[in-house]
C-alpha positions in Angstrom: 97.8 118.6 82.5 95.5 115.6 82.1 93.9 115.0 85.4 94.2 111.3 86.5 90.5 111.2 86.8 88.1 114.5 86.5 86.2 113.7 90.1 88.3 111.7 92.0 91.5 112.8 91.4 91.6 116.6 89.5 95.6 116.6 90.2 98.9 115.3 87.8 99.7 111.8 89.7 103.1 110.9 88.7 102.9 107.0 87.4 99.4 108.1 86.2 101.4 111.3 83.7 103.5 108.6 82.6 101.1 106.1 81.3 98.8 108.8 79.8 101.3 110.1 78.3 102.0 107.2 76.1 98.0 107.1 75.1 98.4 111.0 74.1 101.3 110.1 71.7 98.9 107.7 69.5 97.4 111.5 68.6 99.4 113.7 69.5 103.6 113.8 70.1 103.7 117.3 71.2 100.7 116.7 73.2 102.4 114.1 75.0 105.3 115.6 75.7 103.3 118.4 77.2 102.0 115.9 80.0 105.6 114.6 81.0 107.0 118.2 80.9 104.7 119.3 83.3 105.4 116.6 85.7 109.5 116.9 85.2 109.5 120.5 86.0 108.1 119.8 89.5 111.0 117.4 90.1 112.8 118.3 93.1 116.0 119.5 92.9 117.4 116.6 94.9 116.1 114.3 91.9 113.0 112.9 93.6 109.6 113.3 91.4 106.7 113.8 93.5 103.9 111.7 93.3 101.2 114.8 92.9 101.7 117.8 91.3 98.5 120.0 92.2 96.1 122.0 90.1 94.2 124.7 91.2 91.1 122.7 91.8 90.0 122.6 95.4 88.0 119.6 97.3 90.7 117.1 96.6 92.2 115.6 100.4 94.9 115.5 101.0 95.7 119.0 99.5 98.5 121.1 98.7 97.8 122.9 102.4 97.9 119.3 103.9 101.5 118.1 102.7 103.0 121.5 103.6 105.7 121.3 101.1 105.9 125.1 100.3 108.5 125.2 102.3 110.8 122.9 101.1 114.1 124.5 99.8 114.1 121.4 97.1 111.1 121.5 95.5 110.3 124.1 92.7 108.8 127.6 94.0 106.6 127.7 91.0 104.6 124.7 91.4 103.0 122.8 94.6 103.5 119.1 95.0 103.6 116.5 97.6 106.3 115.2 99.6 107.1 111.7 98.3 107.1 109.8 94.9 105.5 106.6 93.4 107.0 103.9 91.1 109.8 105.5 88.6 107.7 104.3 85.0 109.1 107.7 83.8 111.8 106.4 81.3 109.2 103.6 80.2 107.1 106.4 78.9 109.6 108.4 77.8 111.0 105.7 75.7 107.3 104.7 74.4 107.1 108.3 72.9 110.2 108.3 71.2 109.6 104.6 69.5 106.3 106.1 68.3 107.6 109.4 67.1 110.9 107.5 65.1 107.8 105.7 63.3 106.1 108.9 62.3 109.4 110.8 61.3 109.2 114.1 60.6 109.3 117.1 63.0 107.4 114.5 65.9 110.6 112.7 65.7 112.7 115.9 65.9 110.5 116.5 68.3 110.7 113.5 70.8 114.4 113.1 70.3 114.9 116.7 72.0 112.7 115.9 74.6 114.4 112.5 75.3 118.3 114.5 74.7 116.7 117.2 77.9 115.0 114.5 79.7 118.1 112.3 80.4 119.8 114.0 82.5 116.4 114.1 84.8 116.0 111.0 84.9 119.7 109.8 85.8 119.4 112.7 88.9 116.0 110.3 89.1 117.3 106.6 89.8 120.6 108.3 91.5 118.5 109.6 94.2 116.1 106.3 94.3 119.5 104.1 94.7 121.3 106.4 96.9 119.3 108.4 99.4 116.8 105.7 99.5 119.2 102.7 99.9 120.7 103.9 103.2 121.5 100.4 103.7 123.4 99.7 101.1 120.5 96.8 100.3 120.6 98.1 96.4 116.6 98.2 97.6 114.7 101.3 97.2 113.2 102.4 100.7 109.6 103.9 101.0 108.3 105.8 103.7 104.5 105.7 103.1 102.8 103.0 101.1 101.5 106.0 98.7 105.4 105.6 97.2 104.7 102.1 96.6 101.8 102.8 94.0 99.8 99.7 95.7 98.4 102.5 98.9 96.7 99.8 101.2 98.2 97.1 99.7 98.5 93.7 102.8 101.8 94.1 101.9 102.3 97.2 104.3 99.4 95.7 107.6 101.9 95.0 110.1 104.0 98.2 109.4 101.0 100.3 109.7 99.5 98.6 112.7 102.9 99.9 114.6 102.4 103.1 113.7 101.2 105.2 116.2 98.5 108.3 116.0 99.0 110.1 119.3 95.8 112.0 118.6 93.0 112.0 115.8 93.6 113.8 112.8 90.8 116.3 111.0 90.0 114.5 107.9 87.7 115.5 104.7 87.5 112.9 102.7 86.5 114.0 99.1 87.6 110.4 97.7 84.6 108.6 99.8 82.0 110.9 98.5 82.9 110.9 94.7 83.1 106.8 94.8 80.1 106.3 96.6 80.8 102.2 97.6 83.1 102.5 100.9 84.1 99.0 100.5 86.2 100.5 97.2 88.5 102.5 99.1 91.1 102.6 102.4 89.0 103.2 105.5 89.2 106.1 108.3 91.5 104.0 110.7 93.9 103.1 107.4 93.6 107.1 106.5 94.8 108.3 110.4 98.2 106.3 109.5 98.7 108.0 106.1 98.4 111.5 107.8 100.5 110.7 110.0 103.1 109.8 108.8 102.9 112.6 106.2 102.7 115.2 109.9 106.4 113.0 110.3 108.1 113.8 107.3 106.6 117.7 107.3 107.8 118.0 110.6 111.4 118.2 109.3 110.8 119.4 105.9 110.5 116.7 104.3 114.5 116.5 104.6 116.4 113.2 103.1 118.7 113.7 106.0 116.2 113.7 108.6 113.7 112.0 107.5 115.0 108.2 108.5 115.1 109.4 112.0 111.5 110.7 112.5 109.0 108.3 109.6 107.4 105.4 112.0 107.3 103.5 108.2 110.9 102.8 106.5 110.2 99.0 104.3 112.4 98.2 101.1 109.9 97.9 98.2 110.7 94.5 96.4 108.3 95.6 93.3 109.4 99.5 92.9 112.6 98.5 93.0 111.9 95.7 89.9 110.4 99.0 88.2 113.5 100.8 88.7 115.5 98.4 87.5 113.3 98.0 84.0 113.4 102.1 83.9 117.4 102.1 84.4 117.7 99.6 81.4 115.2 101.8 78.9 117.3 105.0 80.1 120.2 102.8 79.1 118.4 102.6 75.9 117.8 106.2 75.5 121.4 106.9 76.1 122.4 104.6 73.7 120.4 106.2 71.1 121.2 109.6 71.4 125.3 108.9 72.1 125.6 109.1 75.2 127.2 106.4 76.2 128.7 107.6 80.0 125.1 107.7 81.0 124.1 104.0 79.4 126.7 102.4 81.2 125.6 103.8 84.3 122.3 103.2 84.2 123.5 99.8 82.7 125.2 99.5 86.2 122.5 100.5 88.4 119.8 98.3 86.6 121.8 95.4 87.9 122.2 96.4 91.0 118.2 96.9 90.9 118.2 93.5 89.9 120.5 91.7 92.9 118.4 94.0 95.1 115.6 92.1 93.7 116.8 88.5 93.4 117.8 88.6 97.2 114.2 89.1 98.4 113.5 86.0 96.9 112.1 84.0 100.1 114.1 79.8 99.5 110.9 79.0 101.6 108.1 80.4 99.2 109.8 81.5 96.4 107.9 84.5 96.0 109.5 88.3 96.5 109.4 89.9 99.7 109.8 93.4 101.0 112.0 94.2 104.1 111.0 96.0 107.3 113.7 98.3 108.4 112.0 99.8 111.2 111.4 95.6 112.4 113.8 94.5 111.2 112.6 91.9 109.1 110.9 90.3 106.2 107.3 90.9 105.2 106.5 88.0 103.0 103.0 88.4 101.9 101.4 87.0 98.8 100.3 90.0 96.6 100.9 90.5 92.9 104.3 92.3 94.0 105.2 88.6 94.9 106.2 88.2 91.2 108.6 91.2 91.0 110.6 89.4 88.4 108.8 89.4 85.6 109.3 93.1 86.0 113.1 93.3 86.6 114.1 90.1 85.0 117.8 89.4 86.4 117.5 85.2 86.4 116.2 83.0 84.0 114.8 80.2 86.5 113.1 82.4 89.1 111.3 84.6 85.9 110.0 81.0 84.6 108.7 80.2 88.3 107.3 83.5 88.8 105.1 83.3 85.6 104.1 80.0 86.6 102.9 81.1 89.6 100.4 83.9 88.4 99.4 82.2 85.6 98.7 79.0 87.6 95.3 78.2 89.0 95.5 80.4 92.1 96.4 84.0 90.6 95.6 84.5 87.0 94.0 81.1 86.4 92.0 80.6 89.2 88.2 79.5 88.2 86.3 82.2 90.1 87.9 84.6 87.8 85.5 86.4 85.0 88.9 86.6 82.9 92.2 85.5 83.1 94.2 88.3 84.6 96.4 88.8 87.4 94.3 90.1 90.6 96.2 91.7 93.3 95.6 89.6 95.9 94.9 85.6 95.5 91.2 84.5 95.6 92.3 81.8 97.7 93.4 84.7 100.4 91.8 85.0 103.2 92.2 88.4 103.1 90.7 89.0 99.2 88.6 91.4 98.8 87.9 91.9 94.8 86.4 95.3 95.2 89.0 97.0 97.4 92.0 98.6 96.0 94.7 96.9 96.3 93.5 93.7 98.2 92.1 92.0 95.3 91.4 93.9 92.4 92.7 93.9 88.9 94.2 97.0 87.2 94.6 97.3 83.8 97.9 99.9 84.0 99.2 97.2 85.8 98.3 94.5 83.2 99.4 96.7 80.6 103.2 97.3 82.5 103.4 93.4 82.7 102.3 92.5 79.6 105.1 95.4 78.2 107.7 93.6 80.2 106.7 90.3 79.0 106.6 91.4 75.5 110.2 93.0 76.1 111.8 89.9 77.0 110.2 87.8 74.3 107.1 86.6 75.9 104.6 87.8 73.3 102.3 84.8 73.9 101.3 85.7 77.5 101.6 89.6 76.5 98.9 89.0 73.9 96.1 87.0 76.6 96.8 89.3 79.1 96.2 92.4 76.7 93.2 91.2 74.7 91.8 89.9 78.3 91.7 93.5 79.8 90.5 94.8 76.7 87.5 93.1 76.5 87.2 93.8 80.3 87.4 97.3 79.3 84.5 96.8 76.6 82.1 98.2 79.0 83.3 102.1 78.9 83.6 102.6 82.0 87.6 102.9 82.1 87.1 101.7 85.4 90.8 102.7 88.2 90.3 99.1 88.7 88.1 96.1 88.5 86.7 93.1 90.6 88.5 90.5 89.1 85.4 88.1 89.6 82.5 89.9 88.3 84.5 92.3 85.9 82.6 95.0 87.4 84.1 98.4 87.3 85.4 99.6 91.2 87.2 103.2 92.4 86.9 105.8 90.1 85.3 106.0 86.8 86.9 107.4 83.3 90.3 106.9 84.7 92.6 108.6 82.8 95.7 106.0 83.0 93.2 103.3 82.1 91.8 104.8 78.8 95.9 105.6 77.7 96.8 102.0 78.0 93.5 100.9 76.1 94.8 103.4 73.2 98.1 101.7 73.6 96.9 98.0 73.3 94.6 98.9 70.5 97.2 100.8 68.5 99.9 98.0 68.9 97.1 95.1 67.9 96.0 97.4 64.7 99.6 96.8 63.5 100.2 93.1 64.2 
């Protein structure tokens, strides 16, 4: 496996496999397919993929010993993972491949179509699981249970959950991630890390069972922007379908990519106009301005909330906003008074994200905004660092350096621009 980053994080992340993936495939096709194969087998047999699957390298926290999942009767007995998933980009990447291997031809395109012909039935088991076991509601709205699922870990989406939940007594940490980064004010601190434990000790404390889980997690919040994803990964799986003949399998992807999208559509505040996420545990609607606000230009679903959406982070207080080094989306407005360009997910820019939004934009015909948004994080990238992400004000390189996911969507960009 390709190790999302050799220091910080010496495991297989899932949405990390996905996205390097695609970067392999610009050299390699069996390579590639390597990367995603090792990820799918660790899928669970109840269809969830977890978000880490663990190497044999020690020091990382939390470890394999930590999530206690050895246990589970679901997962694989072969292979150690965590307990809960991240953003479904899975079918995104598998499609990539495939598109890239039809335009070499030969035995790479023999090769990805068998890959893509085993991998559907995966990824159906996938999105069922996502729209089924985590819409208990009935919301057609993905559910998380830790903000790790989201993908955006201490995003302000997910304060006021995490100030309710309750640590009844410290928790031993050894935080490896500190130590490699060196600047604290890059990553989550101690207080934010006690939460995450526990709600991990929640979920292990009953298996991590779908059945049981509801009942015992402190943190249950529908995720407006993983649900977007899913609905973009349900339409490309449609694709896939399409292309190999099966057709049973398009149409129901087909079917739940719009319910993705209604999901989506209805967290659209008439106050703000910007997507929210839902507290279930509350009881109600978490409204905060972060780049998930947007969720639209991911899913797509209707054509006068998209055009207001890319209005809004292109406009002069996301993308566009004059303390900005270049004009990319940050996570977090500058005009926040929570921003903080150098920590995680309160401020910083990420180029896998840039690269997923400018893909979606390009998909629905928006090649214009795909373009600036590409060549802008490329030249941000022009210092080699292949920083995890960046301060969107300086351009200076934050988290972890050589960041796996960030050099596969440079090889991406570069590759696509060579043939325009």
């Amino acid at each position: 496996m390709v190790t999302a980053a050799p220091k910080l994080y010496p495991h297989q992340w899932s949405w990390d496999a996905a996205l390097i993936s695609i970067g392999l495939a610009h050299m390699s096709i069996p390579r590639a397919l390597r990367e995603l194969e090792n990820l799918f087998r660790a899928q669970w047999s109840t269809g969830m993929i977890p978000h880490i699957v663990f190497s044999d390298v020690p020091g990382y926290f939390p470890g394999p010993d930590v999530w206690s999942t050895d246990t589970v009767p679901a997962k694989p007995h072969d292979v150690r993972t965590s307990g809960i998933c991240q953003p479904p980009v899975h079918a995104i990447a598998v499609a990539r491949i495939l598109d890239l291997a039809v335009a070499k031809g030969g035995e790479d395109r023999r090769l990805a179509e068998d890959f893509a012909r085993t991998s559907l039935d995966r990824l159906v088991a996938w999105h069922q699981w996502l729209m089924t076991v985590r819409d208990p509601s009935g919301l057609d709205l993905v559910e998380i249970h830790h903000g790790w699922e989201s993908g955006m870990d201490n995003s302000p989406r997910w304060d006021e959950a995490y100030a309710n939940v309750v640590v009844p007594e410290p928790i031993p940490m050894a935080r490896h991630d500190i130590k490699v980064v060196g600047n604290i004010e890059d990553r989550p601190t101690d207080r934010e890390y006690q939460r995450y434990l526990q709600l991990m000790r929640e979920m292990a404390s009953v298996n991590f069972d779908d059945a049981q889980i509801n009942d015992v997690v402190q943190f249950r919040i529908t995720d407006v922007f993983l649900t977007a994803v899913l609905a973009l990964a349900c339409d490309e799986t449609a694709r896939l379908a399409e292309l190999l003949g099966r057709e049973d399998v398009a149409d129901g992807q087909r079917a739940l990519a719009d319910r993705a999208r209604r999901g989506v559509l209805s967290c659209v505040s008439p106050d703000t106009g910007r997507c929210r996420d839902f507290d279930v545990r509350a009881g109600q609607w978490v409204d905060v301005p972060t780049i998930a606000s947007w969720s639209v230009l991911v899913s797509g679903g209707d054509d006068a909330v998209w055009a207001d959406h890319r209005a809004a982070l292109v406009g002069e207080h996301w993308a566009g906003h004059p303390s900005l080094r270049f004009p990319l989306p940050p996570t977090v407005s500058p005009d926040d008074p929570g921003f903080r360009p150098r920590t995680y997910w309160r401020g910083p820019t990420w180029p896998f994200l840039n690269w997923l939004l400018t893909w979606a934009l390009a998909r629905r015909g928006d090649r214009a905004l795909a373009a600036t948004w590409r060549d802008a994080t490329l030249e941000l990238l022009g210092d080699g660092a292949f920083g995890e992400y960046y301060d969107p004000q300086t351009g200076q390189p934050a988290g972890s350096h050589d960041q796996s996911w960030t050099a596969a969507v440079a090889i991406d960009w570069i590759a696509g621009r060579a043939q325009e």
